[in-house]
C-alpha positions in Angstrom: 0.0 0.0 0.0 1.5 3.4 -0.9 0.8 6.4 1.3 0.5 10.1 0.2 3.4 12.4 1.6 1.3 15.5 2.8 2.9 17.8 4.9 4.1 15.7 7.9 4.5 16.4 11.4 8.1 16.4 11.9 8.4 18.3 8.6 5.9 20.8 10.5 8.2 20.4 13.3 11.2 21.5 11.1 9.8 24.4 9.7 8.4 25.8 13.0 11.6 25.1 15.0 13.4 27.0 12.2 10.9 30.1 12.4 11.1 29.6 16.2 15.3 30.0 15.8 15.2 32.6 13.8 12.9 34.9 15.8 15.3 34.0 19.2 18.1 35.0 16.9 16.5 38.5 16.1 14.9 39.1 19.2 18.2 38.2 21.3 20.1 40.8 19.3 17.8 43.0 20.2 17.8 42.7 23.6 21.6 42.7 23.7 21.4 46.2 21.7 18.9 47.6 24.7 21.1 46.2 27.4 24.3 48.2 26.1 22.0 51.3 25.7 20.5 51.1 22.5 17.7 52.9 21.6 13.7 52.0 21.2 13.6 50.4 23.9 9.5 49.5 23.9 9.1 49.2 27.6 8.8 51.6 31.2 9.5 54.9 30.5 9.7 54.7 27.0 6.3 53.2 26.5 4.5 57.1 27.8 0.8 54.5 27.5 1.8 51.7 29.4 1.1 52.8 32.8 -2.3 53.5 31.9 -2.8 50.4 30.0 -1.9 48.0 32.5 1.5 47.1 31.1 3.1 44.9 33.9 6.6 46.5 32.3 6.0 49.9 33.0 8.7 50.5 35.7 11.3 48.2 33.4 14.5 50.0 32.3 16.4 49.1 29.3 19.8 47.4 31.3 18.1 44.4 33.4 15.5 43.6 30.8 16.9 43.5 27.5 19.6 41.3 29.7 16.8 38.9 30.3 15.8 39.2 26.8 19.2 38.3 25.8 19.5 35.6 28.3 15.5 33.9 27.4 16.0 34.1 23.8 19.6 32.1 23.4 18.0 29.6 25.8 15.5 29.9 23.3 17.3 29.6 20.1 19.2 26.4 21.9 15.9 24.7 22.9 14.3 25.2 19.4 18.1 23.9 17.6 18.1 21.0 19.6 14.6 20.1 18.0 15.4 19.8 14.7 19.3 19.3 14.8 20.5 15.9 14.9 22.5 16.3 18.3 19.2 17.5 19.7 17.6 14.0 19.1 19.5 12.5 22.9 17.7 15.0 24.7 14.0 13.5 26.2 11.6 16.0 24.3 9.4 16.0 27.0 11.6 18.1 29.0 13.1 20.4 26.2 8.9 20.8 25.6 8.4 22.2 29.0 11.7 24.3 28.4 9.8 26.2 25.2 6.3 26.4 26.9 8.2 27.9 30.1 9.8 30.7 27.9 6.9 31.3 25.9 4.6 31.9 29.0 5.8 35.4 29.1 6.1 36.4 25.9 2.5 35.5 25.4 1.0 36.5 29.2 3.3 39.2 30.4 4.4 41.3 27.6 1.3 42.0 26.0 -1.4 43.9 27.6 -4.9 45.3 26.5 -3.6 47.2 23.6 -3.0 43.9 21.6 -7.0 43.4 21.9 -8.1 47.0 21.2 -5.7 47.1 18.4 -7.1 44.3 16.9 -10.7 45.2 16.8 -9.5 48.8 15.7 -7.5 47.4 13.0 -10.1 44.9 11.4 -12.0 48.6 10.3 -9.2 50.0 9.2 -8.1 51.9 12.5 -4.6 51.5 13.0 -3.8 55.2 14.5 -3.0 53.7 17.7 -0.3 51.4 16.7 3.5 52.6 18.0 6.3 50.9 18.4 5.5 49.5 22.1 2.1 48.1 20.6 4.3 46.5 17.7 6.7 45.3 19.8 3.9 43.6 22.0 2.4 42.0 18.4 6.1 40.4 18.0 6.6 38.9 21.0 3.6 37.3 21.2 4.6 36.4 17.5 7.8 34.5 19.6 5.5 33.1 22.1 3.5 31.4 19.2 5.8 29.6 17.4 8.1 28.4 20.7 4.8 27.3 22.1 4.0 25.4 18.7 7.6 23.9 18.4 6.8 22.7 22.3 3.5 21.0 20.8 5.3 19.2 17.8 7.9 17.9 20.3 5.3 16.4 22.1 2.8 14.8 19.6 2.9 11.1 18.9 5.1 9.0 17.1 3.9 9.3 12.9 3.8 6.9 10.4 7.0 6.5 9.1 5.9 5.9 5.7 3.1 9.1 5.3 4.4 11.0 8.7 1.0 10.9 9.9 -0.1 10.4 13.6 -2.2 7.3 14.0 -6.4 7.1 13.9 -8.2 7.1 17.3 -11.8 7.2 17.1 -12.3 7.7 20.8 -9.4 10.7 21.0 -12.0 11.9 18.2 -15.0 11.9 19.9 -13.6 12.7 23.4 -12.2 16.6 21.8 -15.6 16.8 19.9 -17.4 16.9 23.3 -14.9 18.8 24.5 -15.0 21.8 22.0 -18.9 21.9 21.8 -18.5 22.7 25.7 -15.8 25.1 25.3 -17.4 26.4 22.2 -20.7 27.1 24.1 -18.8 29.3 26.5 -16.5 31.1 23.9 -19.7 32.2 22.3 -21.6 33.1 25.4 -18.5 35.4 27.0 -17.6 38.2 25.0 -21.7 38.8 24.6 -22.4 41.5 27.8 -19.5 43.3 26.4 -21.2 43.9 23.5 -24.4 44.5 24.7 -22.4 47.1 26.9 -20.6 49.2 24.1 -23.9 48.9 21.6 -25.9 50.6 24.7 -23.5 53.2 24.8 -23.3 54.0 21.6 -27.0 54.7 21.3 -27.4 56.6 24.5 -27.7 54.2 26.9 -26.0 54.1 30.5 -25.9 50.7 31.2 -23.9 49.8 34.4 -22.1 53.7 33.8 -23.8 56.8 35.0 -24.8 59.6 32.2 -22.1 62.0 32.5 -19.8 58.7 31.1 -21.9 58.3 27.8 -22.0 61.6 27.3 -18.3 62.0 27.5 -18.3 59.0 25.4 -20.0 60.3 22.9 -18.1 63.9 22.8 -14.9 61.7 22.3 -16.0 60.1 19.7 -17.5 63.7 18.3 -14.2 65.4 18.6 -11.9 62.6 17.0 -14.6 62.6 13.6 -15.0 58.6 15.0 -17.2 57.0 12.0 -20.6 55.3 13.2 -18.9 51.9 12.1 -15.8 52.4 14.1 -17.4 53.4 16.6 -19.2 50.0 16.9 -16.2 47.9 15.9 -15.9 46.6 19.7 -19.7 45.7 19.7 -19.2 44.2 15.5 -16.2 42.4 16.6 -17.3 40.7 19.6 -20.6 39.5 17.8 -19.0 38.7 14.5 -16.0 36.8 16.8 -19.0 34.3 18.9 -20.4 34.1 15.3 -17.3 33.2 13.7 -16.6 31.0 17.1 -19.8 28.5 16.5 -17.7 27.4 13.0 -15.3 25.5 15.6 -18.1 23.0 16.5 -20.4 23.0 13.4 -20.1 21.5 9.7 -19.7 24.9 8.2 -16.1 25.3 9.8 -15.1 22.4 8.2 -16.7 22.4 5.0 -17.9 25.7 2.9 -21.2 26.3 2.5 -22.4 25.5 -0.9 -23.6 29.2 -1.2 -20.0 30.6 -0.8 -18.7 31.7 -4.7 -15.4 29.4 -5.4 -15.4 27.8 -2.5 -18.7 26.4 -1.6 -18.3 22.2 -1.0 -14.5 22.4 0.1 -13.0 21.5 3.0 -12.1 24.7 5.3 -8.1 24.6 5.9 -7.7 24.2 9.6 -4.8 26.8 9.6 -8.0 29.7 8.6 -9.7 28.9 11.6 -6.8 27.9 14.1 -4.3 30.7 13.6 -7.0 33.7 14.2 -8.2 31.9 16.9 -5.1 31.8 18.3 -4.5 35.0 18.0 -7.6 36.4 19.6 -7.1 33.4 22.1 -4.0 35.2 23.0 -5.0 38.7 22.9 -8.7 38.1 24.8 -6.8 36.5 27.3 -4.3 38.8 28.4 -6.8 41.6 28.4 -8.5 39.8 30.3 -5.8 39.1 33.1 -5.3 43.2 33.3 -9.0 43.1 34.1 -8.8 41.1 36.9 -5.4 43.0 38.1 -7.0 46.2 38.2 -9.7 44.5 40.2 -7.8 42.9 42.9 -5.2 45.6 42.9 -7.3 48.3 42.8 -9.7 46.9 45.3 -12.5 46.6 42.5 -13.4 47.3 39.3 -16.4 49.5 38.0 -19.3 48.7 36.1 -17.9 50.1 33.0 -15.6 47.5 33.2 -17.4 44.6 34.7 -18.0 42.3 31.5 -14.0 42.6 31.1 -14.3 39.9 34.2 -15.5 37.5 31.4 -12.9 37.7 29.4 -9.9 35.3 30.9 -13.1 32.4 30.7 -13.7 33.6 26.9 -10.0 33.3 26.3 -9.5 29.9 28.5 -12.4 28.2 26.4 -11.6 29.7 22.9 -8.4 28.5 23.3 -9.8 24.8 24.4 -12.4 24.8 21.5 -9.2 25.7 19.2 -7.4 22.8 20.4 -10.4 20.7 20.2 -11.3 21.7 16.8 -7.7 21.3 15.2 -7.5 18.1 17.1 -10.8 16.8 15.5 -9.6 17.9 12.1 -5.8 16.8 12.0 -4.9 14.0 8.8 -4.7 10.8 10.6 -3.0 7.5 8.9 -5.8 4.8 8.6 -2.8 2.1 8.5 -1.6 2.5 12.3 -3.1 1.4 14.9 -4.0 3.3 17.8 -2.0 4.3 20.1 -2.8 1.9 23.1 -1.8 -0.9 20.4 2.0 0.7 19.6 5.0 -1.5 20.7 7.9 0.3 22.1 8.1 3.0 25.1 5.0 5.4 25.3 6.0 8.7 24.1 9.1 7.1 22.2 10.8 9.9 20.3 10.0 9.7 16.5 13.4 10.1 13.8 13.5 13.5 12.9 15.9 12.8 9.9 
């Protein structure tokens, strides 16, 4: 029997360690440049908005923390060479996994703040005035975060078919992560809904859980900056259109393209469209989210203009599951293998990368 040779996992390994390298190489340099008192450094003092934007690097100066940079990122670019490169292959990839997901943790939950979530719904209408350099900065890094996280994941996915490179078929996994992501889907869906309810009421007039004098400050914000009517529902038409968009993660249509779509009606929907934007907003929803709840415990409480913020960490948390779920539901599977439960050998035995 001859198998196909689609893209295989430890080719998608390869490339994403590569990417992964790269960016530590970049980044590194960078940091190195700040520590010896380069300029743009994106962080404390520099950053004049991060103070009020819940930056958790707003007191950092330039020597200690591009130091740190310097230091993550060539553990980095050693972790992510030792993936791919064959005197890598005697290190246990469990343990050079939780290396790449320990290094990515900050990049993805303590660099970015709630500028990487406005700036995305801004952006999707064509608003991209308050992009600078820290905001860019914060878009890279979690950029870095992504793909050291994803090199982590490869390391740690199952043995492949030697002959296609695909993982083996498991019915059960299947139907386990279907359950799974309709849950997780549910609650996606559900989360980000008061929020928008909240900004549509305030755009017509409405003071809900604000007083008066808020709208109408609101409003004479919006009036003085020329703010478009669309733009200045983008929050409210992104968080509907985003549960929308979520419900494809658990029905047919985000798998298959609705007959009624020109060119593309009857196809299969390639599981990188749905799993890198939700990834993304995963990312950004989530670390918004965690500012929320700083400010609230920090600060003793939080308003009611920012009370459906409180929702956001559980929109994240379950966006991110019904990603996972959905991507593993949809992954190519070799029909020749057995499951897993029937392999010989170690469990979690490392497979060639050559």
């Amino acid at each position: 029997m001859s198998h196909p040779t689609p893209s295989t996992p430890h080719r998608t390994l390869r490339l994403v360690a590569w990417a992964a390298s790269l960016w530590c190489l970049v980044y590194g340099f960078l940091g190195a440049y700040w520590a010896s008192g380069g300029a743009g450094f994106p962080f404390g003092a520099s950053d004049v908005n991060g103070g009020d934007m819940g930056s958790r690097l707003a007191a950092a100066t330039p020597g200690p923390t591009g130091a740190v940079v310097a230091a993550g990122c060539a553990a980095g670019l050693a972790a992510t060479l030792a993936a791919v490169m064959p005197w890598g292959r005697r290190l246990p990839r469990r343990p050079l996994a939780a290396v790449l997901f320990v290094l990515a943790t900050p990049l993805l939950l303590v660099v970015p703040d709630v500028r990487i979530l406005q700036n995305l719904a801004y952006s999707l209408f064509g608003n991209v005035g308050l992009v600078d350099w820290p905001v860019l900065n914060q878009a890279l890094c979690v950029a870095g975060g992504l793909l050291l996280a994803a090199t982590a994941a490869q390391l740690l996915r199952r043995s492949p078919c030697p002959a296609c490179g695909r993982p083996p078929a498991d019915p059960g996994e299947r139907r386990r992560w279907t359950r799974i992501g309709r849950w997780a889907t549910v609650v996606a869906v559900l989360a980000p809904l008061p929020y928008a309810l909240q900004r549509a009421a305030w755009n017509l007039g409405i003071p809900l859980g604000v007083d008066e004098a808020f709208v109408r400050a609101l409003a004479a914000d919006f009036q003085s900056k020329d703010v478009s009517p669309i733009l200045a529902y983008s929050l409210t038409i992104g968080a509907v259109g985003g549960a929308l968009l979520t419900t494809g993660l658990a029905m047919s249509w985000g798998e298959t393209f609705p007959r009624w779509v020109p060119y593309l009606g009857g196809r299969r929907v390639p599981v990188t469209m749905a799993v890198i934007p939700a990834t993304v907003v995963t990312v950004a929803v989530t670390v918004a989210g965690l500012a929320v709840w700083r400010w609230a415990i920090l600060g003793g409480g939080i308003n009611g203009s920012a009370a459906p913020g409180l929702l956001w960490v559980p929109w994240g948390v379950a966006l991110g599951v019904a990603t996972l779920a959905y991507r593993q539901r949809r992954r190519n599977t070799c029909p020749g293998l057995p499951a897993p439960s029937e392999f010989p050998g170690r469990p979690g035995e490392r497979a060639d990368l050559s």
